[in-house]
PATIBA-383685 format. One line per 10 residues: their letters; for each residue x, y, z of N, C-alpha, C. Coordinates in Angstrom, 1 decimal, padded with zeros to 4 digits. Example, Ala and Ser with C-alpha at 12.3 -4.5 7.8 and 13.67 -1.06 7.14 Angstrom:
BEGIN
AS> 013.2,-005.7,007.8,012.3,-004.5,007.8,013.2,-003.3,007.8  012.8,-002.2,007.1,013.7,-001.1,007.1,012.9,000.0,007.9;
END
This chain:
BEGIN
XXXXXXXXXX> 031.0,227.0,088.4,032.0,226.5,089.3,032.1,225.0,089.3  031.3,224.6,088.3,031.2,223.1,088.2,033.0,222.5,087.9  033.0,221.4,088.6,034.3,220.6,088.6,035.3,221.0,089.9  034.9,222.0,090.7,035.7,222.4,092.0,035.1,221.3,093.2  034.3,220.5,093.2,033.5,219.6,094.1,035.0,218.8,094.6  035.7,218.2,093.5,036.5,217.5,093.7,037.6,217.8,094.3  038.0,219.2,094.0,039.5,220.1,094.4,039.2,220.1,096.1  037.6,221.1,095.9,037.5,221.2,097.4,037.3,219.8,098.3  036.8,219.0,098.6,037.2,217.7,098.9,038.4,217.4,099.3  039.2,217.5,098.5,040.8,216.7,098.3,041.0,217.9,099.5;
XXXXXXXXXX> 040.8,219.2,099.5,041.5,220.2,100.4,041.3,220.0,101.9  039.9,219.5,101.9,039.3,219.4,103.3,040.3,218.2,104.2  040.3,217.4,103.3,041.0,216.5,103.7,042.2,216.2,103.8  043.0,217.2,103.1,044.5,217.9,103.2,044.3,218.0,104.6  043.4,219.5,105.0,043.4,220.0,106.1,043.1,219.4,107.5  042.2,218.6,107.2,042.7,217.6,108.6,043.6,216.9,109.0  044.8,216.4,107.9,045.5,216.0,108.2,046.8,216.8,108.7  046.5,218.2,108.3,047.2,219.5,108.6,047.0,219.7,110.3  045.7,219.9,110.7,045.5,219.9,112.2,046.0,219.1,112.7  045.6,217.6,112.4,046.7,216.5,113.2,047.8,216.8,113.5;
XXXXXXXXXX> 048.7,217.8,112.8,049.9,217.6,112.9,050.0,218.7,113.9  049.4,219.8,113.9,049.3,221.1,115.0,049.8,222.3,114.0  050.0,221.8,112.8,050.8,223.1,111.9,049.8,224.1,111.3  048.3,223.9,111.7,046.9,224.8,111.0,047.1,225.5,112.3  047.4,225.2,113.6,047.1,226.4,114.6,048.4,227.4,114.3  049.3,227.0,114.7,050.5,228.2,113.3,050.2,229.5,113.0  049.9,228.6,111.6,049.2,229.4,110.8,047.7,230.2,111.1  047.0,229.8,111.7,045.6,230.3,112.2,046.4,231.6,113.1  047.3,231.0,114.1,047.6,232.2,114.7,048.6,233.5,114.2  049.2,233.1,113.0,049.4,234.4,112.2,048.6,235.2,111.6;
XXXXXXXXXX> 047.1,234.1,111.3,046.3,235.3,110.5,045.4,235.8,111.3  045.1,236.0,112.8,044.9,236.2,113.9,045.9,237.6,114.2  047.4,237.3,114.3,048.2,238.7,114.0,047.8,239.7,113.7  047.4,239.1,112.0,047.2,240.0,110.9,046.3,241.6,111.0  045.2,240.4,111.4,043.5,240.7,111.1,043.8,241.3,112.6  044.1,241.0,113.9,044.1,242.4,115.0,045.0,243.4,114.8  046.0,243.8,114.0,046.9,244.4,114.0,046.4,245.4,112.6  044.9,245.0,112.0,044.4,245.7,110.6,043.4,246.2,111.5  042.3,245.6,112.6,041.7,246.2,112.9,040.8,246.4,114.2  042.2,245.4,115.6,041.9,245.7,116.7,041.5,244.5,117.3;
XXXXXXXXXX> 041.5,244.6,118.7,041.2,243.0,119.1,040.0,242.5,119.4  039.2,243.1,119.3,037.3,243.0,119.3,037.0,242.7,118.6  036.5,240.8,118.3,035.8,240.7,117.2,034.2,241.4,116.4  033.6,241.4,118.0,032.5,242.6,117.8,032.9,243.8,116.5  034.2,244.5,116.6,034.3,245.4,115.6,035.3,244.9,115.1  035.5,244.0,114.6,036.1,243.5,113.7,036.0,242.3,113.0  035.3,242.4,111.8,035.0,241.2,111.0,035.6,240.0,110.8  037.0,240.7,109.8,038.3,239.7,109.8,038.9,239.1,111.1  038.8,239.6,112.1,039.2,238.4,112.9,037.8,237.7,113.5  036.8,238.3,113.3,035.7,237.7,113.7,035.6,236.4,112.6;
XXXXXXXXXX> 036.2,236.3,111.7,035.9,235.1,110.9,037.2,234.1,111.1  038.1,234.8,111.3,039.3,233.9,111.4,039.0,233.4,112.5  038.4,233.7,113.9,038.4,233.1,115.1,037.4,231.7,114.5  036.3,232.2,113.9,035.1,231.0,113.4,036.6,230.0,112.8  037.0,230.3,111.8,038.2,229.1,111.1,038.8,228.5,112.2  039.2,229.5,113.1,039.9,228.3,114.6,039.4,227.2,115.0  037.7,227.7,115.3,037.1,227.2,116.2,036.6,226.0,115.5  036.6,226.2,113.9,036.3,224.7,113.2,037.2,223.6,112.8  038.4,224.5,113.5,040.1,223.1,113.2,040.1,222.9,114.4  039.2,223.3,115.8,039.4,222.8,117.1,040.6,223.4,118.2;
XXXXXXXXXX> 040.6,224.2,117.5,041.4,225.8,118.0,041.0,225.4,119.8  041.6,225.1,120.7,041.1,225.8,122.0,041.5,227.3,122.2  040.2,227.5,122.9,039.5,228.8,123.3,041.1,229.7,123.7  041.8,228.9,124.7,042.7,229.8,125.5,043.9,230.1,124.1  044.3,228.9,123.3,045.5,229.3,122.6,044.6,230.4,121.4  043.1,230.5,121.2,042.8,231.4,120.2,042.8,233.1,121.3  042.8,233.1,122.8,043.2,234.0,123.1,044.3,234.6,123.4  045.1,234.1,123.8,046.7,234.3,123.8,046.8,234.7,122.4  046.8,234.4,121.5,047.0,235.1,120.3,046.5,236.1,119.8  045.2,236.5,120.7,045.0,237.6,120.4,045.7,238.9,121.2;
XXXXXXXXXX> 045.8,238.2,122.4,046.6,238.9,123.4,048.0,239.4,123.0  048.7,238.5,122.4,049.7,238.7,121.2,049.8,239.9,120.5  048.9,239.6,120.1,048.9,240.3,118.6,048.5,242.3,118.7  047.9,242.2,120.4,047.2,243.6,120.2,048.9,244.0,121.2  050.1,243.1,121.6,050.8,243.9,122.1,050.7,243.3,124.0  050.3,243.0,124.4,049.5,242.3,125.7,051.1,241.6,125.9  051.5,240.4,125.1,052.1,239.6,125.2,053.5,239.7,125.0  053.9,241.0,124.1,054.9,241.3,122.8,054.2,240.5,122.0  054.8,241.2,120.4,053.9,240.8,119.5,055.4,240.7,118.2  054.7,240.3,117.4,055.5,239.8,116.1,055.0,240.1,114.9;
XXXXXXXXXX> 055.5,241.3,114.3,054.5,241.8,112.7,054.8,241.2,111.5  053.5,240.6,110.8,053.8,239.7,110.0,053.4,240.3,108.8  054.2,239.8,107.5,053.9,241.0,105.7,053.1,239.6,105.1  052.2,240.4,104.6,051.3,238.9,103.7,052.1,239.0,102.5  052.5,238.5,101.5,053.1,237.8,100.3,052.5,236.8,099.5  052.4,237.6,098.4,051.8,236.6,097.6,052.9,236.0,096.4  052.7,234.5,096.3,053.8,234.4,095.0,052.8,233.8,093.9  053.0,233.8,092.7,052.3,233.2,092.1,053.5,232.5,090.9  052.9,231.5,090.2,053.9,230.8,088.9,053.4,229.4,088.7  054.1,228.8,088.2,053.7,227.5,087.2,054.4,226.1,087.7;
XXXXXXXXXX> 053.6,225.4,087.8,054.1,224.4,088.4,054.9,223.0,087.1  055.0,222.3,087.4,055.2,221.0,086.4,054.0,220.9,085.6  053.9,221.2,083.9,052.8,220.3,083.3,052.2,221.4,083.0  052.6,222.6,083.2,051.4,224.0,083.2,050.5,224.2,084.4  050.1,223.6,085.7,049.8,224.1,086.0,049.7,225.2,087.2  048.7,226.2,087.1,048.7,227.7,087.9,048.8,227.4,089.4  050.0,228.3,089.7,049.4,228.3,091.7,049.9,229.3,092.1  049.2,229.7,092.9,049.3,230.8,094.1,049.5,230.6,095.4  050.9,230.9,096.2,051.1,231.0,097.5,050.7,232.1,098.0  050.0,231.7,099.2,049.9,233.0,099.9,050.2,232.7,101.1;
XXXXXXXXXX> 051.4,234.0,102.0,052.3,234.1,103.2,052.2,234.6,103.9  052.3,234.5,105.2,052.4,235.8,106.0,054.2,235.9,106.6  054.3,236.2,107.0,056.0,235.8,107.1,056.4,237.5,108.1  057.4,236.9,108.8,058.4,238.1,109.0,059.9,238.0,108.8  059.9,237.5,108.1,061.0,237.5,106.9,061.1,237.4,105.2  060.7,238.7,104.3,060.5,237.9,103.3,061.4,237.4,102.8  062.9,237.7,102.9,063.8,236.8,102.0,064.0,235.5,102.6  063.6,234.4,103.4,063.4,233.4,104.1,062.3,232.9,103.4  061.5,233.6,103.2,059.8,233.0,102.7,060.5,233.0,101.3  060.8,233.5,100.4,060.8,233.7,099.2,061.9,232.7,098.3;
XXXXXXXXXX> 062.8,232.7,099.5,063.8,231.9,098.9,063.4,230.4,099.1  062.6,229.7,100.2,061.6,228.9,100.5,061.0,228.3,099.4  060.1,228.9,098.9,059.1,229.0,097.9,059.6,228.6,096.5  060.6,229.6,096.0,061.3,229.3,094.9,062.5,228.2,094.9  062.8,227.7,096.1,063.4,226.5,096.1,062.7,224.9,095.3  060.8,225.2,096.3,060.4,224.2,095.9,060.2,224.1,094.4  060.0,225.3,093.9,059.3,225.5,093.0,060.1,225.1,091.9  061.9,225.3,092.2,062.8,224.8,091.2,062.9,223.7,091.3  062.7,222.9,092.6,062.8,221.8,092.4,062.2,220.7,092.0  061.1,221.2,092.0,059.8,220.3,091.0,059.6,220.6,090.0;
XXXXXXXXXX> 060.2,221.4,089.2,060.0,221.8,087.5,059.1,223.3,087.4  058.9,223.8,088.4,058.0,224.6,088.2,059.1,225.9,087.9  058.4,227.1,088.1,058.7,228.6,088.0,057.9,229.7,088.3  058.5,230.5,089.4,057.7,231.9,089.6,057.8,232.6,088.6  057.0,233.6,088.9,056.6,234.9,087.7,056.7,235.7,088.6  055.9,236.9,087.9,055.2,238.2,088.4,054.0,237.9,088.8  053.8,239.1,090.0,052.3,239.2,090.4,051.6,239.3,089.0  050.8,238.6,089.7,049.2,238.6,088.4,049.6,237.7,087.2  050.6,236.7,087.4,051.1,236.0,085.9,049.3,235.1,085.9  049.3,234.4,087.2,047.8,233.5,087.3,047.1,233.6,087.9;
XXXXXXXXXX> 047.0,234.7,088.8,045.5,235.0,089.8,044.8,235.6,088.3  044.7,235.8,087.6,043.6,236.1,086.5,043.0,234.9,086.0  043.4,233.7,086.5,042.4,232.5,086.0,041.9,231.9,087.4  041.6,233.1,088.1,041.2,231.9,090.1,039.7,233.1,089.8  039.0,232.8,090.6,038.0,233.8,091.2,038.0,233.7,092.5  038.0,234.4,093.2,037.5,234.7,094.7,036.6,234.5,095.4  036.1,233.5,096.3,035.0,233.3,096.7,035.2,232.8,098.2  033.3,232.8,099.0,033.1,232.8,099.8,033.2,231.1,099.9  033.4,229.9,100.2,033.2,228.8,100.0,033.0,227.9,101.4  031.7,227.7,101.6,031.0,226.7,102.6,030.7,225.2,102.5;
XXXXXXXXXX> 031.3,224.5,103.3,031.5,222.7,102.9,030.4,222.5,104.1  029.2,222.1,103.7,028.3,221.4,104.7,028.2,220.1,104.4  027.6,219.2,105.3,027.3,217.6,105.7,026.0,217.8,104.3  025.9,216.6,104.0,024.0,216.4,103.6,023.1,216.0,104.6  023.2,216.3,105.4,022.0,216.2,106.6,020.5,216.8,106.2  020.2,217.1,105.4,018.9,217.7,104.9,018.7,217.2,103.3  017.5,217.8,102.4,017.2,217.4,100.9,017.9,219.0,100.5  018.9,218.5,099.6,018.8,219.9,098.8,018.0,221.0,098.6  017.1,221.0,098.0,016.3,221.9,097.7,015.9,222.5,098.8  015.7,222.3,100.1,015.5,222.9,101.3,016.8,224.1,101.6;
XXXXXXXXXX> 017.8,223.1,101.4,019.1,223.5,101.9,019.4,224.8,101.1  019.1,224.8,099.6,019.0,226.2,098.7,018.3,226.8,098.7  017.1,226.8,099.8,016.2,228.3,099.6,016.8,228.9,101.2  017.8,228.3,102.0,017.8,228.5,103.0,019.5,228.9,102.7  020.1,228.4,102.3,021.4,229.6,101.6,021.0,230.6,101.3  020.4,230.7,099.5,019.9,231.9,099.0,019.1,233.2,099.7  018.4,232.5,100.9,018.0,233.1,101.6,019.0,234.1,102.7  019.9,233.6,102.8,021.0,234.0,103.5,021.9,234.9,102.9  022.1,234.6,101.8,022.4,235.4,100.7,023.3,234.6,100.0  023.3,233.2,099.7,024.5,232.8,099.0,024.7,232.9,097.6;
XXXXXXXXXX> 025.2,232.8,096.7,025.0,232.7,095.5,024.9,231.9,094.9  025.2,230.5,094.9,025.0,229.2,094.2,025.4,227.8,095.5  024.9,226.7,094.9,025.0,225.6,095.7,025.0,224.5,094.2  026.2,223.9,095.0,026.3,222.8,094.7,026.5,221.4,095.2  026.0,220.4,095.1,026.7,218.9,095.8,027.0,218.1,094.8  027.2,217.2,095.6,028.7,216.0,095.4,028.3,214.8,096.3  029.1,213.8,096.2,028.7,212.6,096.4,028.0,212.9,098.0  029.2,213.4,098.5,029.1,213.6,100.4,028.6,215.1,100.7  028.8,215.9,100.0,028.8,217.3,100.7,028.2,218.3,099.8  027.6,219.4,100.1,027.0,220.1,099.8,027.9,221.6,099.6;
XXXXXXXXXX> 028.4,222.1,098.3,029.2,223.5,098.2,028.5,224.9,097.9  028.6,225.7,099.3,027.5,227.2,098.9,028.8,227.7,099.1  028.6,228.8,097.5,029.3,230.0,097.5,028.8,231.0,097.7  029.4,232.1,098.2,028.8,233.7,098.7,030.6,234.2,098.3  030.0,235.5,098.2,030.7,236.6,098.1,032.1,236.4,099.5  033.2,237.1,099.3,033.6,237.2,100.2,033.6,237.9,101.5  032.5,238.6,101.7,032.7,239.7,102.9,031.2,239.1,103.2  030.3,238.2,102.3,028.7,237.6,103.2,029.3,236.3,103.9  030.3,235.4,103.8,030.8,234.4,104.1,030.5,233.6,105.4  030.6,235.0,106.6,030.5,234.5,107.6,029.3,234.5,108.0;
XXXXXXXXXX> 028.0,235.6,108.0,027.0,235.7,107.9,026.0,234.6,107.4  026.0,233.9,106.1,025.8,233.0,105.1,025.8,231.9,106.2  027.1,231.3,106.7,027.7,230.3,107.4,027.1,230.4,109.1  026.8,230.9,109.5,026.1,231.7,111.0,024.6,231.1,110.2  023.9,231.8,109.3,022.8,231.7,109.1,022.3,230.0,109.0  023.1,229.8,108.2,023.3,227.8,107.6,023.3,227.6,109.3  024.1,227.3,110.1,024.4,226.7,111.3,022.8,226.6,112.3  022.8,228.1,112.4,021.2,228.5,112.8,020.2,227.7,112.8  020.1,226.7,111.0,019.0,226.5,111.0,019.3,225.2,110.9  020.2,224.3,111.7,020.5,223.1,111.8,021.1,222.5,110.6;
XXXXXXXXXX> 022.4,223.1,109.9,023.1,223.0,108.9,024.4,222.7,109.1  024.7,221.0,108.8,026.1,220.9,109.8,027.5,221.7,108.7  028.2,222.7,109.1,029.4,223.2,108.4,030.4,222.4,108.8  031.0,221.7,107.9,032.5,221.1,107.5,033.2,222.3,107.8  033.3,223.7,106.8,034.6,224.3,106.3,033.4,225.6,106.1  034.6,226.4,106.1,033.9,228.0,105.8,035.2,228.8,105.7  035.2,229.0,104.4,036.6,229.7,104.0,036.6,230.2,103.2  037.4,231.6,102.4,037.9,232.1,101.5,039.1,231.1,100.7  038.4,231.1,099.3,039.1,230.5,098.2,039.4,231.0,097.0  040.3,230.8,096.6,040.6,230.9,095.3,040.0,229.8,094.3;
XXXXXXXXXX> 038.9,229.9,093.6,038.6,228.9,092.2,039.1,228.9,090.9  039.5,227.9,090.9,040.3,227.9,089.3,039.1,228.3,087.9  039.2,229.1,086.9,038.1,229.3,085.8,038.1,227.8,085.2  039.5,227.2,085.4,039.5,226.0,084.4,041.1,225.2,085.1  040.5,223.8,085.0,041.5,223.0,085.8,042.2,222.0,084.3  043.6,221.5,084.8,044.7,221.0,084.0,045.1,219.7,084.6  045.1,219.3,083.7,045.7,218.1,084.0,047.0,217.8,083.8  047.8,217.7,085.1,049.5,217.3,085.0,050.2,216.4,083.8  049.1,215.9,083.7,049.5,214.4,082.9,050.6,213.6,083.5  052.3,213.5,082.6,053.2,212.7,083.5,053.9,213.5,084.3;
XXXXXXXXXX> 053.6,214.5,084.5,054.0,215.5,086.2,053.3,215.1,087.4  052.3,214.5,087.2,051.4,214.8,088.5,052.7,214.4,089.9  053.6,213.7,089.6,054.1,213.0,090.9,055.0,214.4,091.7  055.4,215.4,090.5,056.1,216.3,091.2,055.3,217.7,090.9  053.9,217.5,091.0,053.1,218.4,091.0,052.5,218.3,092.4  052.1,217.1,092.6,051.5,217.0,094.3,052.8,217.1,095.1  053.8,217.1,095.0,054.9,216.7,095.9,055.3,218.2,096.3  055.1,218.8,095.1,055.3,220.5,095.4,054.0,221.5,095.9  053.0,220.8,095.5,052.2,221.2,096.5,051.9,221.4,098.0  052.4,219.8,098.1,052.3,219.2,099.8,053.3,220.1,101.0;
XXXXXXXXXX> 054.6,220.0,099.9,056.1,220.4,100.8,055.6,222.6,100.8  054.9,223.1,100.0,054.5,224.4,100.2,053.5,224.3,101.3  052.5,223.7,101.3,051.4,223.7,102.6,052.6,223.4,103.8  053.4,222.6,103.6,053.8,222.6,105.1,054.8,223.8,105.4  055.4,224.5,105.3,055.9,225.7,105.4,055.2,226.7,106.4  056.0,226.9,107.1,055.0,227.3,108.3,054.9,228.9,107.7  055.5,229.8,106.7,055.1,230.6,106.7,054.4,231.1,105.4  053.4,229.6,104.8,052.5,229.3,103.8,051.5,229.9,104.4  050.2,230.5,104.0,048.7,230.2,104.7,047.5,229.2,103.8  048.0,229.5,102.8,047.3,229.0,101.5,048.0,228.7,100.4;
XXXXXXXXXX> 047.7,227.5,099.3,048.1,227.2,098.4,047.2,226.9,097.4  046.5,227.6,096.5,045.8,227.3,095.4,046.5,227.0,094.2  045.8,226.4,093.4,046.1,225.8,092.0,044.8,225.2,091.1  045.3,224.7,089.6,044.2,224.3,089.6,044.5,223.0,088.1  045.4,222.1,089.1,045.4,220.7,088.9,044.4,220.0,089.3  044.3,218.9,087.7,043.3,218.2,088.7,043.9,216.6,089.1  044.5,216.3,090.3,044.9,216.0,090.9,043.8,214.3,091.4  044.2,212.9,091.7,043.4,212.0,092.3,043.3,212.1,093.6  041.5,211.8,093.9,040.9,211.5,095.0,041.8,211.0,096.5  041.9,211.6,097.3,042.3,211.2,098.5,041.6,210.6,099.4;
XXXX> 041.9,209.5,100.0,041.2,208.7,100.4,041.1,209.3,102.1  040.0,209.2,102.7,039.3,209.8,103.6,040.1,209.1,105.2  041.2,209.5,105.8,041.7,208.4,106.8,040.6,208.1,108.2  039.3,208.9,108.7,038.9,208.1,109.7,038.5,206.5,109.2;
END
């Protein structure tokens, strides 16, 4: 998974600048919908929203709007049924991306998507043209607050499957259904978590070359779409500079 240090970075710091704006609670609260409407509003017996409430609670979700939305979603409030959608295709330059939507409209979302996508040089496909070059994973962004090697007998022990770091941060991957577990366990033993999320990893990243301007530009304008949840790819795109 060597060379994703830098993608994930650039992402984290997407995403804060995403909370700032209030457009991550949005979306947090559609996939909150989702995950009680698949399997009830008890996170006790329900994993998926047991992890999606953790994703809230780490973009600073208050308590009451992560309950209202649950309250929502089981019917409490009226509720709004949302279709997940995935699009996948090619951006400027060759490179692979995958949206992924929740939407209650697909022809709104779709025509959305393939707007940007025309308009930056890119092109949709068919499902499956590029999720065959992502892998799926569990992916945990901690601080370096500790020595490595401590830090990976105390993942692995948890069950992660690899660790890696980077100039600032430390990346444990796990499976995707140990994720939250893994992340609980790390916290436990005084392990500061940045991020704890399901990702898509690229097998192999591209370089835009003279696209990159309307490669990020079509990246950016899909994350803000409120009925985006995720946007993977696997450009390798320059360092963003950190705004605190």
């Amino acid at each position: 998974m060597s060379g994703h240090s830098k993608w994930a970075n650039i992402k984290i710091k997407k995403g804060k600048t995403d909370a700032a704006r209030g457009s991550i609670f949005t979306k947090i609260g559609r996939e909150i919908a989702v995950a009680v409407k698949a399997g009830g509003p008890d996170p006790a017996l329900n994993s998926k929203l047991r992890d999606v409430i953790a994703k809230a609670k780490q973009n600073n979700m208050p308590n009451d709007t992560i309950n209202r939305s649950i309250k929502k979603a089981s019917g409490e409030l009226g509720s709004v049924n949302y279709e997940e959608m995935t699009y996948e295709g090619y951006g400027a330059g060759g490179v692979a991306v995958i949206v992924e939507t929740l939407t209650d409209n697909k022809n709104r979302t779709a025509g959305d998507v393939r707007h940007l996508f025309d308009k930056y040089g890119g092109s949709l496909g068919q499902t499956g043209c590029v999720s065959f070059m992502f892998k799926k994973k569990g992916v945990i962004i901690a601080e370096k607050n500790m020595d490595e090697d401590e830090l990976m007998m105390l993942a692995l022990d948890a069950g992660a499957e690899d660790i890696e770091g980077s100039d600032d941060v430390f990346e444990i991957y796990t499976t995707t259904s140990d994720l939250y577990t893994v992340s609980e366990a790390l916290k436990a033993n005084g392990v500061s978590v940045l991020s704890a999320q399901v990702d898509m990893i690229p097998d192999n990243e591209v370089d835009p070359e003279g696209h990159l301007a309307s490669v990020e530009k079509m990246i950016g304008l899909l994350e803000e779409l409120d009925d985006v949840q995720n946007v993977y790819h696997n450009a390798i795109l320059p360092e963003v500079e950190d705004e605190d």
